[in-house]
N, CA and C atoms of all chains as a GROMACS GRO file, in nm:
protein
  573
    1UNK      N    1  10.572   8.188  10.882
    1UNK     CA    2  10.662   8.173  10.767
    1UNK      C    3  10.582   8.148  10.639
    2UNK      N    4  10.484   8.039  10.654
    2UNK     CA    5  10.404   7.978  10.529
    2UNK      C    6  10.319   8.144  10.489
    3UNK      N    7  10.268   8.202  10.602
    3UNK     CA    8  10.204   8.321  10.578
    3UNK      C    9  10.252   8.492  10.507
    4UNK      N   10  10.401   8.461  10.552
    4UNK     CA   11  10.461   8.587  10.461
    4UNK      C   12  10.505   8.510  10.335
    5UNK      N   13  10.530   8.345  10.289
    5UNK     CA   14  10.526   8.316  10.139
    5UNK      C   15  10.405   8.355  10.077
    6UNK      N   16  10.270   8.328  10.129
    6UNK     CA   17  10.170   8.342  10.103
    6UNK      C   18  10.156   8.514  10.042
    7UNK      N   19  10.175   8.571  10.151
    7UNK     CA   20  10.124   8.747  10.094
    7UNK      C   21  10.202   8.760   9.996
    8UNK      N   22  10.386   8.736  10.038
    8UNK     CA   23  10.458   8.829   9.889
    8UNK      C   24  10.418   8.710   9.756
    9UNK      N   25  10.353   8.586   9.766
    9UNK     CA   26  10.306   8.550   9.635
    9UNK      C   27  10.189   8.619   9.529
   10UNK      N   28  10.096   8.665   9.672
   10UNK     CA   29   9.997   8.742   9.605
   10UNK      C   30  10.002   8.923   9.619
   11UNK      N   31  10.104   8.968   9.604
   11UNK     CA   32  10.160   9.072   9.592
   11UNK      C   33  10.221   9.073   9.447
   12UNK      N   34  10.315   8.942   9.446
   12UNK     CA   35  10.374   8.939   9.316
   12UNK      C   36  10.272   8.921   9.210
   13UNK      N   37  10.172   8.849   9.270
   13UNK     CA   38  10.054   8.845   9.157
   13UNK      C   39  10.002   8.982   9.115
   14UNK      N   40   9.964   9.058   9.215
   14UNK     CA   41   9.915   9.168   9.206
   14UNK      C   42   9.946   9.255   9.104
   15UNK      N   43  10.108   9.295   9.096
   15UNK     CA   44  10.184   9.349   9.017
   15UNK      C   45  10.169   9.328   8.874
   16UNK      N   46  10.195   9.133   8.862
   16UNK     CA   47  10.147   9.132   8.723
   16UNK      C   48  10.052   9.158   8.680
   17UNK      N   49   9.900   9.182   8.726
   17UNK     CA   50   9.816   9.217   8.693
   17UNK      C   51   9.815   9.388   8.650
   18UNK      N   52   9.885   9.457   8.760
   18UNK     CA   53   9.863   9.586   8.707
   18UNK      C   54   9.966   9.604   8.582
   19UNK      N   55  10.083   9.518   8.558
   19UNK     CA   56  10.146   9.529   8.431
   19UNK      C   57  10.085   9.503   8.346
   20UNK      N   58   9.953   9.430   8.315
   20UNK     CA   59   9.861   9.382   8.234
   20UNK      C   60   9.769   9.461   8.216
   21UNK      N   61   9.754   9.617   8.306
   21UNK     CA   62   9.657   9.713   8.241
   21UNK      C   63   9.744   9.773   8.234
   22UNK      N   64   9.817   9.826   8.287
   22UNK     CA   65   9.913   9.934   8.198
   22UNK      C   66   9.963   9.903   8.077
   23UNK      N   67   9.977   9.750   8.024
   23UNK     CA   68  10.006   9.695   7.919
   23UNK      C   69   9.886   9.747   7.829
   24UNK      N   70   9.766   9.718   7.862
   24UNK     CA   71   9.654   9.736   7.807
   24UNK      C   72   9.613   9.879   7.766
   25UNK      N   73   9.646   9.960   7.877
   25UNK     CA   74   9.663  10.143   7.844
   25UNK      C   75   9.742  10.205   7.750
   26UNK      N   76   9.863  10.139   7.752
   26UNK     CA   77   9.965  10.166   7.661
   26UNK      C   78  10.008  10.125   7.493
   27UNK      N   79   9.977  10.014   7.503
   27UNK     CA   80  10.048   9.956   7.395
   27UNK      C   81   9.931  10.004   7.255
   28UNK      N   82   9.971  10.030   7.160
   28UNK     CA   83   9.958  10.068   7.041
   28UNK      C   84   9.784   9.981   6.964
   29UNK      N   85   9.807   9.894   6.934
   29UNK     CA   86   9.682   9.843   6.857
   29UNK      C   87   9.655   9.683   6.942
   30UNK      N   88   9.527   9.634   6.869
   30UNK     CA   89   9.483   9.543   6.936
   30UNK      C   90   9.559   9.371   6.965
   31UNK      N   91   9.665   9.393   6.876
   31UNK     CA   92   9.758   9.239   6.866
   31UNK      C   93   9.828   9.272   7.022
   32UNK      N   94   9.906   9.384   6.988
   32UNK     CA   95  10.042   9.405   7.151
   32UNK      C   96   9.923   9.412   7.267
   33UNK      N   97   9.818   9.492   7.224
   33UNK     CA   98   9.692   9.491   7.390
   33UNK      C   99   9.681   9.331   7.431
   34UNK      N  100   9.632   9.245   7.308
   34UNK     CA  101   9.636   9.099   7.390
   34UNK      C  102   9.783   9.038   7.406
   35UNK      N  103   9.848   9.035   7.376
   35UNK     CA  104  10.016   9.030   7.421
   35UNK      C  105   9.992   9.050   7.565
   36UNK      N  106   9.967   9.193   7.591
   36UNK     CA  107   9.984   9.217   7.782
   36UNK      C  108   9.862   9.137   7.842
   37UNK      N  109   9.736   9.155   7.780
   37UNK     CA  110   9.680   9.080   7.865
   37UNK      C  111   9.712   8.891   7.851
   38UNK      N  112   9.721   8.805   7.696
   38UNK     CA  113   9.723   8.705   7.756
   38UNK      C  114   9.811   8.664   7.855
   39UNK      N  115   9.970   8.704   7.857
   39UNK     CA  116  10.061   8.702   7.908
   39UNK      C  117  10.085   8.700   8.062
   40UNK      N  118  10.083   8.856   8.111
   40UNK     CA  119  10.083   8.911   8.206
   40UNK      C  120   9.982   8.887   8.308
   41UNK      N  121   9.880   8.902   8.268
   41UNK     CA  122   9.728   8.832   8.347
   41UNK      C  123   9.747   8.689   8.442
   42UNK      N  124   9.762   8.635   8.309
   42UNK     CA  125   9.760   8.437   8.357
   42UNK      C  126   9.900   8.465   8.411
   43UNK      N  127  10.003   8.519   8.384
   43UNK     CA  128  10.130   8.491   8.550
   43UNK      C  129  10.100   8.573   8.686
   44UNK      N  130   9.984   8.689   8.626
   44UNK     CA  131   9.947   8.712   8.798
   44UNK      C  132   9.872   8.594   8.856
   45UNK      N  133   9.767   8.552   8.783
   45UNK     CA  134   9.677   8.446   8.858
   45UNK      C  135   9.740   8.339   8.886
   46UNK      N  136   9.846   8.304   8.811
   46UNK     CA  137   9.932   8.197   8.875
   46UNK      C  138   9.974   8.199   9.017
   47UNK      N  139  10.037   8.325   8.994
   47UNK     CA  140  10.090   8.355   9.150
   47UNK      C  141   9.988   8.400   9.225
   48UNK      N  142   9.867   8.398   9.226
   48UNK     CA  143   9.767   8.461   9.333
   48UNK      C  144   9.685   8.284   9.388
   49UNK      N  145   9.676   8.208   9.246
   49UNK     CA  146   9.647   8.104   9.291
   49UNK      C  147   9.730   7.983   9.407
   50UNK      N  148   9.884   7.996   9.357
   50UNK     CA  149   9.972   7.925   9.421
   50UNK      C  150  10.015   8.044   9.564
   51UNK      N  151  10.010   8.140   9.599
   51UNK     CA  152   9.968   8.194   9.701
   51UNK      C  153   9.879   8.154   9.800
   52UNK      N  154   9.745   8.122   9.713
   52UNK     CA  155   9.633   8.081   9.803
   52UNK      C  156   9.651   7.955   9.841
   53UNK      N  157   9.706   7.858   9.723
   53UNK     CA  158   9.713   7.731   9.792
   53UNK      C  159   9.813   7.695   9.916
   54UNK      N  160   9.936   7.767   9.909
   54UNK     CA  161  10.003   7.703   9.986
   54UNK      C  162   9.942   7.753  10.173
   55UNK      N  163   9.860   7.780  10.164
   55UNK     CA  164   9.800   7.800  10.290
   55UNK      C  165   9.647   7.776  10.316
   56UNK      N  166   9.646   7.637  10.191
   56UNK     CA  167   9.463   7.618  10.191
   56UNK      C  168   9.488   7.478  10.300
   57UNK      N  169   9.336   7.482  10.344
   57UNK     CA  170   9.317   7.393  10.451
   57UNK      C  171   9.338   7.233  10.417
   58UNK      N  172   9.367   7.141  10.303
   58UNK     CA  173   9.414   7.057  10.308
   58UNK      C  174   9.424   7.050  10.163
   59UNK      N  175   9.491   6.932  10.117
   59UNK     CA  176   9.610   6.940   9.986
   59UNK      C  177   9.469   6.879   9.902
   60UNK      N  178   9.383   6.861   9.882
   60UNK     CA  179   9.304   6.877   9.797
   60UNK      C  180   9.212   7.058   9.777
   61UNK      N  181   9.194   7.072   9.886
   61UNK     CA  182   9.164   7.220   9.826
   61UNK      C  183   9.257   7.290   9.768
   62UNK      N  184   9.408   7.257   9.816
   62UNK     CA  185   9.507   7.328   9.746
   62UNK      C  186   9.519   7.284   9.591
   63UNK      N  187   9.508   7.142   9.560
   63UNK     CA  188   9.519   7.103   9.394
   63UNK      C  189   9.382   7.136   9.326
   64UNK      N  190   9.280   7.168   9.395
   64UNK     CA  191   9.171   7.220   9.336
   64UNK      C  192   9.232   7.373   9.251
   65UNK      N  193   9.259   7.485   9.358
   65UNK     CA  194   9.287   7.615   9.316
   65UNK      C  195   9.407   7.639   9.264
   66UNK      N  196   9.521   7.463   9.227
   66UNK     CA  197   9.588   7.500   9.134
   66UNK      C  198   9.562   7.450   9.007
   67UNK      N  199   9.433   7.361   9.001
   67UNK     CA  200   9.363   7.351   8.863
   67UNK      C  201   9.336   7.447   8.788
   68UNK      N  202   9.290   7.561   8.878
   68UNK     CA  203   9.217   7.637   8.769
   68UNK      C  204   9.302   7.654   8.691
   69UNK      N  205   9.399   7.649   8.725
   69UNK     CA  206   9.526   7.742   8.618
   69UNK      C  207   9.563   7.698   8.516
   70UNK      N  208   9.557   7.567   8.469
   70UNK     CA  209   9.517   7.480   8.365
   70UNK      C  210   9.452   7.573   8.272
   71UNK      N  211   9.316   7.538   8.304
   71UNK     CA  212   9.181   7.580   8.288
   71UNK      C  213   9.174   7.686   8.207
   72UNK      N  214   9.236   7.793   8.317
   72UNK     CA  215   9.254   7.957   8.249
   72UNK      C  216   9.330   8.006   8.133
   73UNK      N  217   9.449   7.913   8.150
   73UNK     CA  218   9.557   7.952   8.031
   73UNK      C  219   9.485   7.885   7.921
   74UNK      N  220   9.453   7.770   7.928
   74UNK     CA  221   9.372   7.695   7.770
   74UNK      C  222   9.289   7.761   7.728
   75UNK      N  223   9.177   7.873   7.826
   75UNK     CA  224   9.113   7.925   7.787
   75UNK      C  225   9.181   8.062   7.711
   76UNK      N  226   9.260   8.116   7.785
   76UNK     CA  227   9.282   8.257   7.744
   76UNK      C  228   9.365   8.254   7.578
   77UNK      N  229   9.446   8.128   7.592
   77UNK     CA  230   9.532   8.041   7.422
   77UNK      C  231   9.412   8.052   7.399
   78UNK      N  232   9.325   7.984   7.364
   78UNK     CA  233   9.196   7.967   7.262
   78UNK      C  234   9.145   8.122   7.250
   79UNK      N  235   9.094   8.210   7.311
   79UNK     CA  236   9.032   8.326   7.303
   79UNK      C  237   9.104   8.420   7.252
   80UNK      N  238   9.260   8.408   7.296
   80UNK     CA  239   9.306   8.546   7.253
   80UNK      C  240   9.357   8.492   7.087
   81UNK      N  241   9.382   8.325   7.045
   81UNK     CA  242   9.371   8.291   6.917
   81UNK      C  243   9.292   8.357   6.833
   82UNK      N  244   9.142   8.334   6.882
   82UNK     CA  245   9.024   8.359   6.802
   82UNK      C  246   9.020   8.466   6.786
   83UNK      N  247   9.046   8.566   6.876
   83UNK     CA  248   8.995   8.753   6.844
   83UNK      C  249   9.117   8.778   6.747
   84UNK      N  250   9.261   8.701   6.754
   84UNK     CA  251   9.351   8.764   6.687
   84UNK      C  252   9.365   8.717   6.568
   85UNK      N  253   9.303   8.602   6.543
   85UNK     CA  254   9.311   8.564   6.409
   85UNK      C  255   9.113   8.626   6.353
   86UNK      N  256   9.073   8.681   6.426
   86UNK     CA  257   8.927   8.692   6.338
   86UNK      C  258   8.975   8.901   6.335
   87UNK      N  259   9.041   8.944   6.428
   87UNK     CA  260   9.042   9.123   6.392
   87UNK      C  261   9.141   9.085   6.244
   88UNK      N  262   9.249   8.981   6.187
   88UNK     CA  263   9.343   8.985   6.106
   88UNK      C  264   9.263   8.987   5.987
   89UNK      N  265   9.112   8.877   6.005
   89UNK     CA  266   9.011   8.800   5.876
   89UNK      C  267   8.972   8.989   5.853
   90UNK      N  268   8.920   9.056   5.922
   90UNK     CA  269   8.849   9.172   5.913
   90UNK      C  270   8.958   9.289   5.916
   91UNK      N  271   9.098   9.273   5.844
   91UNK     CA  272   9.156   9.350   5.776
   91UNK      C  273   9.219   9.468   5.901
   92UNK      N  274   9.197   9.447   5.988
   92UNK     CA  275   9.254   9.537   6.112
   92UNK      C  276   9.437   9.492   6.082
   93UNK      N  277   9.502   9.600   6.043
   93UNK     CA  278   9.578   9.594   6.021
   93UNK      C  279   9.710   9.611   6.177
   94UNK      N  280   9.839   9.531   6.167
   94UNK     CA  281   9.881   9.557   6.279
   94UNK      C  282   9.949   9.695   6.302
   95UNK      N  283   9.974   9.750   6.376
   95UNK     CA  284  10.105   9.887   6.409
   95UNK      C  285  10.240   9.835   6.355
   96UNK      N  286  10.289   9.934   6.307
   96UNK     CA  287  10.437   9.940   6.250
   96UNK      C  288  10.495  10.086   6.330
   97UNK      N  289  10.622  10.073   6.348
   97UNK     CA  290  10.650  10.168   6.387
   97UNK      C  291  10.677  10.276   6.323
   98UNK      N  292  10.648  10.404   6.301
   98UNK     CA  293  10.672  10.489   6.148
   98UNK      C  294  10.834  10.518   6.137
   99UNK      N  295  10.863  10.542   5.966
   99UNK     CA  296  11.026  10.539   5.970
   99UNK      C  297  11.047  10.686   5.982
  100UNK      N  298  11.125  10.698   6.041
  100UNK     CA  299  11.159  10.853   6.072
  100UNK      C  300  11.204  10.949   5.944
  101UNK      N  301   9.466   8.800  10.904
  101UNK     CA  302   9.586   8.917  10.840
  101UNK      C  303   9.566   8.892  10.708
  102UNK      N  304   9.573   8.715  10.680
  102UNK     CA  305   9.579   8.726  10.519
  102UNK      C  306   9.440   8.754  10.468
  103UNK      N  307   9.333   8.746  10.501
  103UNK     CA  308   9.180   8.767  10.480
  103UNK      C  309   9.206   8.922  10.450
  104UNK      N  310   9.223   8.974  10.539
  104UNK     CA  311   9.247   9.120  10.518
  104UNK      C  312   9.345   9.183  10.377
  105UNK      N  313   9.462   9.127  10.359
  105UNK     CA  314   9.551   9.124  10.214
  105UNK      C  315   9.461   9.070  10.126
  106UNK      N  316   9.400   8.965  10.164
  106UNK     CA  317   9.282   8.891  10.064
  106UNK      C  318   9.231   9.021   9.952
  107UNK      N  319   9.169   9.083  10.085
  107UNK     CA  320   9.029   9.160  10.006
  107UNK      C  321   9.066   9.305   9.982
  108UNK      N  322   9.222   9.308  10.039
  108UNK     CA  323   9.229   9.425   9.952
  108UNK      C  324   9.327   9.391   9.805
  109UNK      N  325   9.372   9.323   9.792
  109UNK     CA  326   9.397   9.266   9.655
  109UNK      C  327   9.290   9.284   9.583
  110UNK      N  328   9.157   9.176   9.616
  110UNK     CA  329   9.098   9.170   9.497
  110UNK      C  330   9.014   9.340   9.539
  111UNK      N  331   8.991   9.418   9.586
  111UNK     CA  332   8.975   9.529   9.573
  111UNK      C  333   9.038   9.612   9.446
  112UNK      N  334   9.197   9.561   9.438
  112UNK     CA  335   9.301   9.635   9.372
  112UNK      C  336   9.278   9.588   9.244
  113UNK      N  337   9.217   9.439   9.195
  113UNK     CA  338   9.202   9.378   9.099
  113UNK      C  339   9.104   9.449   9.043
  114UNK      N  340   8.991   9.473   9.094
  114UNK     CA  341   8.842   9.555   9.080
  114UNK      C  342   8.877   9.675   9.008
  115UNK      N  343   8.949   9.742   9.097
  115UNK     CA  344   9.041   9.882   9.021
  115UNK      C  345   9.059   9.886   8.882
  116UNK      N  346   9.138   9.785   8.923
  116UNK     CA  347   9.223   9.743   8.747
  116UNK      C  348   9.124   9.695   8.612
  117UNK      N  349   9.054   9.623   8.695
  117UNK     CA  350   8.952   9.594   8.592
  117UNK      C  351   8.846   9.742   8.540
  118UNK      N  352   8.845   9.785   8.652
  118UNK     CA  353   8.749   9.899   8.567
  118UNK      C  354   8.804   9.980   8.508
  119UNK      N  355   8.932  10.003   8.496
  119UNK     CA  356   9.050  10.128   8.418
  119UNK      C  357   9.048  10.056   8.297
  120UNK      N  358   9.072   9.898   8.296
  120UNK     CA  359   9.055   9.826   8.178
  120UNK      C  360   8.949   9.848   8.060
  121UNK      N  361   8.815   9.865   8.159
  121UNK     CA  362   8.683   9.860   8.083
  121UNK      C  363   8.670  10.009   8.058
  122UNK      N  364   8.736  10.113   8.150
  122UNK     CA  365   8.720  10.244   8.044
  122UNK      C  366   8.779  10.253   7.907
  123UNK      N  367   8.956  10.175   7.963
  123UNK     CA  368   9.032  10.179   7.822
  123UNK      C  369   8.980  10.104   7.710
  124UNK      N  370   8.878  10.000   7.718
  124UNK     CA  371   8.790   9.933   7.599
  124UNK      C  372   8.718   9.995   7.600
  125UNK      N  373   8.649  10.066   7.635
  125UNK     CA  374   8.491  10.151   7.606
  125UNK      C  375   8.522  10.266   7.468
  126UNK      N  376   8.638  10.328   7.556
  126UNK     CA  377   8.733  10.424   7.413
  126UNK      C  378   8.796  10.350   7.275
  127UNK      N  379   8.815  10.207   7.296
  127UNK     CA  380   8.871  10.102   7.210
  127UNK      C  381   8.832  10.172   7.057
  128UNK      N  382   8.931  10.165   6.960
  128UNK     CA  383   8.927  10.232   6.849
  128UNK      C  384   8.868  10.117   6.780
  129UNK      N  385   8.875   9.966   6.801
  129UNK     CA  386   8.784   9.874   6.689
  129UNK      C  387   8.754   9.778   6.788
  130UNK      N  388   8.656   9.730   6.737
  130UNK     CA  389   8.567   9.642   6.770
  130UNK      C  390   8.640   9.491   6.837
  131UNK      N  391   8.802   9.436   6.828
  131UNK     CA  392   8.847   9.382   6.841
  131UNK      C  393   8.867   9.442   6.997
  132UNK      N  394   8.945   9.569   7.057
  132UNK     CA  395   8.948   9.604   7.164
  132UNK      C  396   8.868   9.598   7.273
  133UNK      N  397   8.710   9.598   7.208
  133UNK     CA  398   8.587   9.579   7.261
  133UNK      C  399   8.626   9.396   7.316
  134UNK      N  400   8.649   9.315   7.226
  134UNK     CA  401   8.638   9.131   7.268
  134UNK      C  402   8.769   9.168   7.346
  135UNK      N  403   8.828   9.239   7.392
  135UNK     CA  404   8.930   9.209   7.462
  135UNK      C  405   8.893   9.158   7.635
  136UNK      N  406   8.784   9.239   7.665
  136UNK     CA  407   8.740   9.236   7.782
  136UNK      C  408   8.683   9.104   7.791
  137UNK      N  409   8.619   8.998   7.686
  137UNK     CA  410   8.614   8.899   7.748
  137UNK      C  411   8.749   8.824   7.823
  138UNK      N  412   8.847   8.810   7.696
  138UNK     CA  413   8.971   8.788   7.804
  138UNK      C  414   8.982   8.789   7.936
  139UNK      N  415   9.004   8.916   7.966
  139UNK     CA  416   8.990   9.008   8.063
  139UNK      C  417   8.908   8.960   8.212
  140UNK      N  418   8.804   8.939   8.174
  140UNK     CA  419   8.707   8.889   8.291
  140UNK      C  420   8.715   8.754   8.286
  141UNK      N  421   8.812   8.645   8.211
  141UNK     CA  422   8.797   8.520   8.271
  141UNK      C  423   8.895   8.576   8.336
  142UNK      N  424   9.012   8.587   8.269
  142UNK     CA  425   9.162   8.587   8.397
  142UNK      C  426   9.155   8.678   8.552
  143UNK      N  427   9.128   8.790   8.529
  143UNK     CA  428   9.129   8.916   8.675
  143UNK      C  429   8.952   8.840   8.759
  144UNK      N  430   8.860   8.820   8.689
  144UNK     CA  431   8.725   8.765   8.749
  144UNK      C  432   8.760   8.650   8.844
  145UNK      N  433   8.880   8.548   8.770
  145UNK     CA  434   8.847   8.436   8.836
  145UNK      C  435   8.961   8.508   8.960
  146UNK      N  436   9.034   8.552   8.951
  146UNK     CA  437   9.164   8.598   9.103
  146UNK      C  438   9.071   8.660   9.139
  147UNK      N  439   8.941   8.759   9.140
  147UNK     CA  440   8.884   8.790   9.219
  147UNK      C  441   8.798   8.716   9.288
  148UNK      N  442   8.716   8.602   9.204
  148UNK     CA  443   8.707   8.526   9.315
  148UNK      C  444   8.727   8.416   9.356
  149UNK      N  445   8.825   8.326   9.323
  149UNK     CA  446   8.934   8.299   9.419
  149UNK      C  447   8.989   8.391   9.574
  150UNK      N  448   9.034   8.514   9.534
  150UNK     CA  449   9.092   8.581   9.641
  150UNK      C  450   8.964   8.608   9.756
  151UNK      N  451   8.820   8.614   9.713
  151UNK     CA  452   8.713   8.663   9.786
  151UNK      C  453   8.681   8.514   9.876
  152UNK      N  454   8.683   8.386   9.785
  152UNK     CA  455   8.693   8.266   9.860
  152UNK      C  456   8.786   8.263   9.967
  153UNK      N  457   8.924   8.313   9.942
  153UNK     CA  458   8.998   8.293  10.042
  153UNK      C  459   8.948   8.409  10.194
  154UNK      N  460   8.925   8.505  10.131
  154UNK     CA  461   8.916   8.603  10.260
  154UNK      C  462   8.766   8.586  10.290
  155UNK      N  463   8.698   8.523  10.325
  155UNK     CA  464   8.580   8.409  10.404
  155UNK      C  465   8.462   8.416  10.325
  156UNK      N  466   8.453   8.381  10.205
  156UNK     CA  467   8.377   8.344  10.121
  156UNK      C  468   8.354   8.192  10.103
  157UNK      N  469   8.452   8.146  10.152
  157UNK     CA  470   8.417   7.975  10.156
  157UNK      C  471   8.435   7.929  10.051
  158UNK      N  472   8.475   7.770  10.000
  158UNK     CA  473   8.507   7.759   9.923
  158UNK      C  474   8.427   7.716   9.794
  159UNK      N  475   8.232   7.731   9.810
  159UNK     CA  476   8.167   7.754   9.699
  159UNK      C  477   8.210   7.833   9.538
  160UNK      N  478   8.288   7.954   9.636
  160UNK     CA  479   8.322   8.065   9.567
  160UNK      C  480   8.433   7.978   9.441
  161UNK      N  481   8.520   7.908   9.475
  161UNK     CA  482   8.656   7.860   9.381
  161UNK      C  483   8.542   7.766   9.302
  162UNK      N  484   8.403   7.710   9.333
  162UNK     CA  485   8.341   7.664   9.232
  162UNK      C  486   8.335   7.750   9.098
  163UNK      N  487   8.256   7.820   9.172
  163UNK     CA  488   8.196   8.018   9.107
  163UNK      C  489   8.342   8.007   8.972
  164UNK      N  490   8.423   8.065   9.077
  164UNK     CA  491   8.544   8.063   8.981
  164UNK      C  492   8.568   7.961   8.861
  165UNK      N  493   8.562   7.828   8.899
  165UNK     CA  494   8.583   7.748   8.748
  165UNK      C  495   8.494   7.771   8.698
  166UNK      N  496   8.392   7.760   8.739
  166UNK     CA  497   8.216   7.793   8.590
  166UNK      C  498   8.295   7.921   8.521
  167UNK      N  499   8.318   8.026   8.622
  167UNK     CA  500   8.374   8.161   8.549
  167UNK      C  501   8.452   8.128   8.388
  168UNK      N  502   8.583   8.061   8.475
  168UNK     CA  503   8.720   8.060   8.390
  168UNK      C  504   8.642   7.993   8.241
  169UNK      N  505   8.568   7.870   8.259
  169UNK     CA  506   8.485   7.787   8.201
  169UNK      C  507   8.409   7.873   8.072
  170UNK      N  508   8.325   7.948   8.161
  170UNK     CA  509   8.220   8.012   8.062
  170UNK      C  510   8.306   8.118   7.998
  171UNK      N  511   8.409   8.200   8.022
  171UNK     CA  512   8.439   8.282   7.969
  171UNK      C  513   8.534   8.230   7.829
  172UNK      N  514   8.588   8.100   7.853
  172UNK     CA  515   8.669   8.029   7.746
  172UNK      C  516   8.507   8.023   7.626
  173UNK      N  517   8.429   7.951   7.679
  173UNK     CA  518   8.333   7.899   7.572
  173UNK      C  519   8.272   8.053   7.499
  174UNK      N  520   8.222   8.146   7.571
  174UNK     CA  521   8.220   8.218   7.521
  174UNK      C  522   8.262   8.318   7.483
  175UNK      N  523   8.361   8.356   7.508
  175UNK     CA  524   8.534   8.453   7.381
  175UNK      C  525   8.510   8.411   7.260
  176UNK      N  526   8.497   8.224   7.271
  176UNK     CA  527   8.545   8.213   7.144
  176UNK      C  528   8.405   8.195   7.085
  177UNK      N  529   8.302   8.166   7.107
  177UNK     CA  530   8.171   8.158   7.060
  177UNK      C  531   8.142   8.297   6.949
  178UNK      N  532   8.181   8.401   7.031
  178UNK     CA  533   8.139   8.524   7.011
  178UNK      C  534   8.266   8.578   6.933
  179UNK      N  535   8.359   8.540   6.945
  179UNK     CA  536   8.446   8.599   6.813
  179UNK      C  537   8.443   8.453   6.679
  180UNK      N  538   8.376   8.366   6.727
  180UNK     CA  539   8.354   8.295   6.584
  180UNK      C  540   8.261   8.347   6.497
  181UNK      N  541   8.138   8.414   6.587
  181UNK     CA  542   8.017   8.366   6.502
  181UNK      C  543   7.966   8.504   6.541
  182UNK      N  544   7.926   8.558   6.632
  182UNK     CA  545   7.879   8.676   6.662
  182UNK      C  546   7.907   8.848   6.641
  183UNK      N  547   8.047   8.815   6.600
  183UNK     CA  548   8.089   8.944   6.578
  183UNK      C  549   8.129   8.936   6.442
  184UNK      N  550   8.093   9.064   6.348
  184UNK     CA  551   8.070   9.039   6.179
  184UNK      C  552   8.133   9.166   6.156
  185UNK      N  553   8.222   9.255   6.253
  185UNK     CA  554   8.320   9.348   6.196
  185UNK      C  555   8.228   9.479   6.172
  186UNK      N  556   8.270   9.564   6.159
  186UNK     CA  557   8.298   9.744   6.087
  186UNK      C  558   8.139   9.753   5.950
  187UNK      N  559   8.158   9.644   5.874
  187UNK     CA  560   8.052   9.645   5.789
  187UNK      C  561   7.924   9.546   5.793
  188UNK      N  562   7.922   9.438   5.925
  188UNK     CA  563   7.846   9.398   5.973
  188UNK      C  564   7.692   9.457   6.016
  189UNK      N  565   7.739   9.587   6.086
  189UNK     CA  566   7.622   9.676   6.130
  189UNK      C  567   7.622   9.677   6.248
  190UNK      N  568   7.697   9.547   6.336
  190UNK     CA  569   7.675   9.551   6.483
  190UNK      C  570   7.805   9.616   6.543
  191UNK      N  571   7.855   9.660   6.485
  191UNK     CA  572   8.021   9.665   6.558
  191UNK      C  573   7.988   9.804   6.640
   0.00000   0.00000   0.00000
């Protein structure tokens, strides 16, 4: 039972991740590209991490591998801040949609 | 069974990541280029995480925080100070 929560968690992770390159393939200029990735990314790893835990060998390895997730999102807020406020300093202008 | 889902996940992650790094390689500015740091803290650390789980042991979820770690310090290191744009010369 704990083992099929386990897979369809990291299945569901999976998914968000590939919505996070197709996000990345698709979307128009560099603001909406980090949109899919900060977004979409950190809720796959959520679910790949809480996947892994609920079938780690005791409840400290499990609150270990749901730390990271902390970790990751503070990081990815700070990084995708910095690139999006430093491409704005260097005049990279955003996409508009053209008026017909 | 799950070792096996393990490693083909992060297989699938691997995928993704390298379709990623073609779609930045083509990146029209230099901002698309810093995207991939992003990129390799979040999909790097589920890969290994997921490689810890399918019998990598759990050194590997160390691996992983230094990852998540270093990739925060340096995103932002390198879009503070290192990258000087289009008329910089390095872009």
């Amino acid at each position: 039972m704990l083992e099929w929560l386990s897979l369809a968690l990291l299945a569901v992770g999976a998914f968000f991740f590939l919505a996070g390159t197709v996000g990345l393939l698709r979307f128009p200029d560099v603001y909406c590209r980090l949109h899919a990735l900060a977004k979409a990314d950190n809720l796959g790893l959520g679910f790949i991490l809480l996947g892994l835990a609920v079938q780690a060998d005791s409840l400290a390895a499990a609150l270990k591998l749901l730390l990271i997730w902390p970790l990751v999102l503070a990081a990815s807020a700070g990084v995708g801040f910095a690139i999006a406020r430093r491409a704005h300093a260097l005049g990279i202008a955003p996409w508009r949609k053209e008026a017909e | 069974m799950t070792s096996v889902f393990a490693l083909a996940i992060a297989l699938f992650l691997l995928v993704n990541l390298m379709v990623a790094l073609l779609a930045a390689a083509r990146g029209p500015t230099p901002a698309d280029r810093m995207l991939m740091a992003l990129l390799f803290g979040t999909t790097g650390t589920a890969v290994l995480v997921l490689l810890a789980a399918a019998g990598g042991g759990t050194p590997l979820v160390d691996v992983a925080l230094v990852l998540a770690l270093l990739a925060a310090i340096g995103g932002i290191a390198f879009a503070k100070r290192a990258w000087q744009g289009e008329e910089g010369g390095d872009a």
